[in-house]
C-alpha positions, 0 to 999 in steps of 0.5 A: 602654215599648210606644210607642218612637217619638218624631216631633220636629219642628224645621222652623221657621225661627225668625224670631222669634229673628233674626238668631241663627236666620239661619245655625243652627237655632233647636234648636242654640241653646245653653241653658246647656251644651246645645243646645236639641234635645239636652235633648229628645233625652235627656229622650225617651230616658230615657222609654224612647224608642228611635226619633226620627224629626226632621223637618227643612227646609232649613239644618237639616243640623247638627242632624243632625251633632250626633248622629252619632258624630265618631270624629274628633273622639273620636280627637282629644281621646284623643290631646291627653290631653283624656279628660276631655271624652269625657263630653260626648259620651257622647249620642252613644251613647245606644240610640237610632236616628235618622231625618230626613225634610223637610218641603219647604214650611213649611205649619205643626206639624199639617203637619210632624206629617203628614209623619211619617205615610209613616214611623210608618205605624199605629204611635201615636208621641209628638211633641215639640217640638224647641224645648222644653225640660220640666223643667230637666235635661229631667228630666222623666217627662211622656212615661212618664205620658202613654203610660202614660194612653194604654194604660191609658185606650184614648186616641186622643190624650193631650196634655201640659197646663201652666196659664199667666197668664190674660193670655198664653193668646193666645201658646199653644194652649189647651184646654177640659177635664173632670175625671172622678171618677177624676181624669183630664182629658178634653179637651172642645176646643181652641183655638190662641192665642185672644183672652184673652176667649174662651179656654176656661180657662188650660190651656195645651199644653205642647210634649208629645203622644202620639197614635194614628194617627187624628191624620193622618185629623184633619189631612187633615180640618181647614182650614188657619189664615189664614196657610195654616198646618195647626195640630196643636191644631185637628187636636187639636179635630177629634178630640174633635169626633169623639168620640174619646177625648182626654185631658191630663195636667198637668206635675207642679208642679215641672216647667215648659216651657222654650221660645224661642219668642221672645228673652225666653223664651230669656233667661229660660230661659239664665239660668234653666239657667246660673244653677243650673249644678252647677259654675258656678252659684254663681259665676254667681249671685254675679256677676249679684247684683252686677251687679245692686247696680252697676246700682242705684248712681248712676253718679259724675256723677250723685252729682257733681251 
């Protein structure tokens, strides 16, 4: 694949999930048998990506840990006889290079996605989020497609597109698009977390991103929102504003995102991976089947009564 480079951002503070995310990143969170971070690291290396270039604040420090080689650790599990989980390790060496950088003042995505520019220079580079998760497994070969879009269609920008309830598009950037007679989608404009009766349709951005070098010149020309935050979807809209060439492409139907964006997204999306674990599936969903019969039965002083 002729784009390697993946910029993952992983700077927030997760404060929607407190008091987990006050001493651990929000990526670290484990979503069944993984942190969150390392299904997207896998999924962006099984599309062929070679480079991750994180972006990083403040408390993120074990993120960085949990991709380098521990031949300590490795030396220990060898001389206890415990080869066997050597296996879950096995990440560690995928045929990828790592790099970090800070994004010293918390300023937003579209200003975490600019800190990238000094390193990725004029090389179009895929993003995405380090707190999402795209298809269980993080099977999915959403970015192949979008940076096979990219090259086939000259894009400035392809977007990865998932449509979501009319009554949440007020919690996603959502965007505006036309259907060519080849099928594609070109992005007619966007708009991040609009109220339900203003929103442009139910298309919602899904986490994913591919861009030329053009975003950056988009993010220093766009205003930042009333928070003071610089907000990659208005950066997304500057660009199609502009004429440039924008296009979506739809996660396959049964693909969806996966985010814990806040503690019900999160316990859905743990039960969701637990409950279809290879080893432990079945038995688990045994359990929360009958945890779910004892909580319907009337408890014994009520049936007294």
């Amino acid at each position: 694949m002729s784009i390697n480079i993946a910029i993952v951002p992983v700077a927030g503070l997760g404060t929607s999930v407190l008091p987990l995310t006050k001493s651990q990143p929000k990526e670290m969170l484990a979503v069944g048998r993984r942190p969150v971070v390392q299904y997207v690291v896998e999924e962006l290396a099984s599309n062929g990506i070679q480079r991750i270039l994180f972006i990083t604040s403040q408390g993120k420090s074990s993120i960085e840990a949990h991709f380098d080689i521990d031949e300590q650790l490795i030396q220990y599990l060898r001389e206890t006889g415990r080869e066997s989980n050597l296996v879950e390790l096995n990440y560690e060496r995928q045929n990828i290079e790592y790099f970090y950088t800070r994004q010293r003042r918390q300023l937003g995505l579209g200003h975490a996605v600019l800190c990238a520019q000094p390193l990725v220079g004029k090389e179009p580079a895929v993003v995405a989020l380090g707190d999402s998760i795209i298809g269980r497994r993080a099977s999915s070969d959403i970015v192949s497609r979008m940076v096979d879009t990219y090259e086939a269609e000259k894009a400035d920008a392809v977007i990865a597109l998932e449509p979501v309830a009319a009554t949440d598009v007020d919690q996603y950037g959502i965007v505006d698009v036309s259907e060519t007679n080849q099928g594609l989608l070109r992005i007619q404009g966007a708009v991040e977390k609009p109220a339900i009766d203003q929103a442009p349709g139910n298309l919602s951005i899904a986490a994913r991103y591919v861009f030329s070098p053009a975003i950056y010149e988009a993010l220093q020309q766009v205003d930042t929102d009333r928070q003071g935050n610089l907000q990659l979807t208005d950066a997304i809209d500057y660009l199609v504003r502009q004429g440039a060439n924008v296009i979506g492409v739809k996660l396959d139907h049964d693909v969806k995102r996966y985010d814990i964006g806040n503690f019900e997204s999160y316990f859905k999306t743990f039960l969701e991976f637990t409950l279809s674990d290879p080893e432990y599936g079945q038995g688990m969903q045994d359990f929360v089947r009958q945890f779910l019969q004892q909580q319907d039965q009337p408890n014994s002083s009520e049936q007294q009564e």
